[in-house]
N, C-alpha and C positions, 0 to 999 in steps of 0.2 A: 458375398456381394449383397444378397439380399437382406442378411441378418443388419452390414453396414447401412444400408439404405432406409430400413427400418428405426436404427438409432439416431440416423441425424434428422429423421419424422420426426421422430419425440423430444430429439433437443430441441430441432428449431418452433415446435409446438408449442414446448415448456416456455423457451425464451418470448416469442408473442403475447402466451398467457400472461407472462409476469412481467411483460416491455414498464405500461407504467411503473412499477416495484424500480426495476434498472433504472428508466429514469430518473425519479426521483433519488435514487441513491447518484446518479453521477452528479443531478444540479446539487446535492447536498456535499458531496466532496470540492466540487467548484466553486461554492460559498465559502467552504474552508481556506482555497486556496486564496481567494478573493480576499478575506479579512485575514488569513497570515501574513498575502503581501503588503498590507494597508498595517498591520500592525509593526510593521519594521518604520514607518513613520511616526511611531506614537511614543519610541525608547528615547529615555532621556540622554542626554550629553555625555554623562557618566558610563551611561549602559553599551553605548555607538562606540565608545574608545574603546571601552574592553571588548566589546566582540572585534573591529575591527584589527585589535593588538592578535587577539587568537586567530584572525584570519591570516592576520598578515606572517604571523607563525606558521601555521599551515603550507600557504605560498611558499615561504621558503625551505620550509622541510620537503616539499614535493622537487620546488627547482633542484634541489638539490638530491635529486635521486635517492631518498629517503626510503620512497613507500617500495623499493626493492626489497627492501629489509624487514617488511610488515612480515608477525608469525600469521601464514593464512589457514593451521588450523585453528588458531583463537578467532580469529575473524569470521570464520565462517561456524563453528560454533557460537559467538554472540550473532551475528545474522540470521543464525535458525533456532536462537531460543526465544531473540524478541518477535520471530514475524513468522516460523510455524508454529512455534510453541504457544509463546501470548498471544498473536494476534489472531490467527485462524486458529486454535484451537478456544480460545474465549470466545470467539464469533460465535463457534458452535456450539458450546456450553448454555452460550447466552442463552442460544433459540430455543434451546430444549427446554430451556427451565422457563419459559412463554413468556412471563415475570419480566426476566429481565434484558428482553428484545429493545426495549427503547434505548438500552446502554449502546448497542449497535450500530446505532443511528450516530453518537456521540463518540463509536471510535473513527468510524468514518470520516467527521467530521476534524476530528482532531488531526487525523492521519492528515487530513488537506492542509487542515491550521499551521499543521507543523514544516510540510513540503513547502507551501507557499510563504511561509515565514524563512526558509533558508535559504530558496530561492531568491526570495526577494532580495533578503540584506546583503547576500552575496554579490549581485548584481549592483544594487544601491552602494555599495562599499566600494567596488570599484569591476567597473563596466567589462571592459577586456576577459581581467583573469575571473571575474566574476560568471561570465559567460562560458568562461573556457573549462573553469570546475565543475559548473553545472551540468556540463555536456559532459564529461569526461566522469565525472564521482556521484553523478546524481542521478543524471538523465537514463543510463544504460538498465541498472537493475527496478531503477520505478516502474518502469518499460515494463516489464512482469509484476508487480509487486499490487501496482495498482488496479489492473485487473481482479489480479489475484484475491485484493479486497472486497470489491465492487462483488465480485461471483460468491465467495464465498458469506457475504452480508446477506445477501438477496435470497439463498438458498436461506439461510438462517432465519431470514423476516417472513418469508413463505412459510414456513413448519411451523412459525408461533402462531401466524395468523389462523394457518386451516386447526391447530390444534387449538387455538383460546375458540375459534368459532363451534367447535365441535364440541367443546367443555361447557360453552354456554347453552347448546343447543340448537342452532344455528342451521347445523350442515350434518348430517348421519353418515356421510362419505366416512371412513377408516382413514386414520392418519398414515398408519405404516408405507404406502406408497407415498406419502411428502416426505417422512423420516428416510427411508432409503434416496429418495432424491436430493434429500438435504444433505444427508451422509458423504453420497456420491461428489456433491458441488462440494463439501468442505476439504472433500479426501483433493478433488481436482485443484481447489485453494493451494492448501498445500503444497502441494507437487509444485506450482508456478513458484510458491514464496519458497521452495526448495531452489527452482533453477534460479532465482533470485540471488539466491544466494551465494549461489556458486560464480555465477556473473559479478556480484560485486566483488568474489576474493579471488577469483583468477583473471579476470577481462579488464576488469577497473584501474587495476596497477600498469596493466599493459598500457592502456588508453592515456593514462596518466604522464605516462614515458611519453606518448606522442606529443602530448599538450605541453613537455616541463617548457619549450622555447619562449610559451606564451607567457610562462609563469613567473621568469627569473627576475 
């Protein structure tokens, strides 16, 4: 009990010290969403047919009880190569190497770019199933995912910071308690963009089944 009460001292410590760091990394993911959903306005005539044809592809492969048939060991190997592999293990590649922490900044934001650009057109394409995909294929595993970002960037951006201030001479504080705290938030990264994972190849299909009424 006392050991428990000791570590969530030092989470909710940690998280205070670095509240600015979090927020800035959330308004910079809500920018992203912001100019994805605003860039699904900016596709020309040409670009809205064809996405709209592969939506409308989609749609009916779902009405039509398709995604029972999804292999969800493929699925769930590409969901944990692109988002524990690339993305929280890049995060924390980034931070170590100090160098290249600003790239982090730029996954984050793309990560938004890209959710608020799918969201959008889906919605914009057509409102109902647009809503009912989004909630059903979208919404469940971002739900973890995007934390999952948010924590793992922030441990990242913290380790470059106390390590470029220490390399400049700045701070004589030892880095090695930020590197095990970065460690720690990357390994916790992970684990969410693991149960992510799992959410999108087992829960997703299910949810899918619920919503096919809305989609036919």
């Amino acid at each position: 009990m006392f050991l428990a009460g000791a570590l969530w001292e030092l989470i909710v410590r940690y998280f205070w010290r670095h509240l600015p760091l979090y927020v800035a990394l959330i308004l910079l993911f809500v920018t992203g969403l912001g100019f994805g959903a605003l860039a699904t306005h900016k596709l020309s005539p040409v670009q809205k047919e064809d996405l709209s044809s592969y939506i409308s592809a989609v749609y009916l492969t779902l009405a039509e009880g398709s995604a029972e048939t999804l292999d969800k060991a493929q699925l769930f190997y590409g969901s944990f190569r692109d988002n524990v592999i690339k993305t929280a293990g890049l995060i924390f590649l980034l931070g170590l190497t100090v160098i290249g922490a600003p790239l982090i900044l730029a996954v984050v934001f793309v990560r938004g770019f890209v959710l608020g650009f799918t969201v959008g057109f889906l919605v914009q394409d057509a409102v109902v199933k647009g809503l009912v995909l989004s909630t059903t294929c979208i919404l469940p595993h971002n739900a973890l995912m995007v934390p999952a970002l948010l924590l793992g960037a922030g441990g990242a951006l913290s380790f470059a910071g106390s390590a470029f201030r220490t390399l400049v001479g700045r701070s004589k504080e030892g880095i090695h308690g930020q590197l095990a705290t970065s460690t720690f938030l990357a390994l916790v990264s992970g684990l969410l963009f693991l149960a992510a994972a799992v959410v999108e190849t087992y829960l997703t299909p299910f949810l899918i089944q619920l919503g096919r009424g809305f989609l036919a």
